[in-house]
C-alpha positions in Angstrom: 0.8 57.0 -47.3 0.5 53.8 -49.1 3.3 54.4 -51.5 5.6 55.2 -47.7 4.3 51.9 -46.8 5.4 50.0 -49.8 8.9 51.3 -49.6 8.9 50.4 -46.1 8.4 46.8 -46.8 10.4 46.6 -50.0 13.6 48.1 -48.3 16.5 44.9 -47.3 17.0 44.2 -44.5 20.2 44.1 -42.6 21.3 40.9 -41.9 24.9 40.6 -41.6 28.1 42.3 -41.3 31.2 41.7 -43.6 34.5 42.7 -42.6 38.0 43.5 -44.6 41.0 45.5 -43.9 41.5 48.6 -46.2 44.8 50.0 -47.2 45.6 53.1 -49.1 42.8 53.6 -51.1 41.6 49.3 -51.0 40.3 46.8 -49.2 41.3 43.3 -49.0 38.3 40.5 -48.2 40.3 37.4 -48.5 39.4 34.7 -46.1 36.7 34.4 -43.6 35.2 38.3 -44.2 31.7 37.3 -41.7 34.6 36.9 -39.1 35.5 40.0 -37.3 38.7 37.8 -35.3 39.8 36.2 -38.7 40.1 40.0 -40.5 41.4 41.1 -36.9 44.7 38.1 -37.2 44.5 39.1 -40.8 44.8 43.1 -40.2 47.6 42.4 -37.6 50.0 40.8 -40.4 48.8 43.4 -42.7 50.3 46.1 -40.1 53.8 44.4 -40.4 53.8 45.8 -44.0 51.2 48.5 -43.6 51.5 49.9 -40.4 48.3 52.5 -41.5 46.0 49.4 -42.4 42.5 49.3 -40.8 39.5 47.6 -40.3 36.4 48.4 -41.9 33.4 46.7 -42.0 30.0 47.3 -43.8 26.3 46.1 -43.2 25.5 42.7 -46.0 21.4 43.1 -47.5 20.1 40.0 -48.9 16.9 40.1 -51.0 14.4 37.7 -52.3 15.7 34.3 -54.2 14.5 34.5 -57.8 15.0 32.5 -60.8 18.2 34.5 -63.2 16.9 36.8 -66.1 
């Protein structure tokens, strides 16, 4: 129980987004990749070239600040 507990509170937490727009195999995150309408602009010039691009986007964890090892 206490050992649940622990992990409970040590797991991130999900706190933003990040977007990119992913093309045979790769995903480009140039730019602005916390705005979902900058990689939206960006995946309709990509389409011009690419015309299977996509958007993808995937959930950002931040953990505690700590000094470098």
């Amino acid at each position: 129980m206490i050992r649940r507990l622990v992990n409970l509170f040590a797991a991130p937490i999900a706190v933003a987004v990040e977007y990119g727009v992913h093309v045979h195999g790769e995903v480009f995150r140039d730019g602005d990749t916390f705005s979902r309408e900058y990689q939206e602009n960006r995946l309709r010039l990509m389409r011009e070239i690419w015309p299977d691009a996509e958007l993808v986007s995937r959930n950002v964890y931040y953990g505690e600040w700590k000094e470098p090892s």
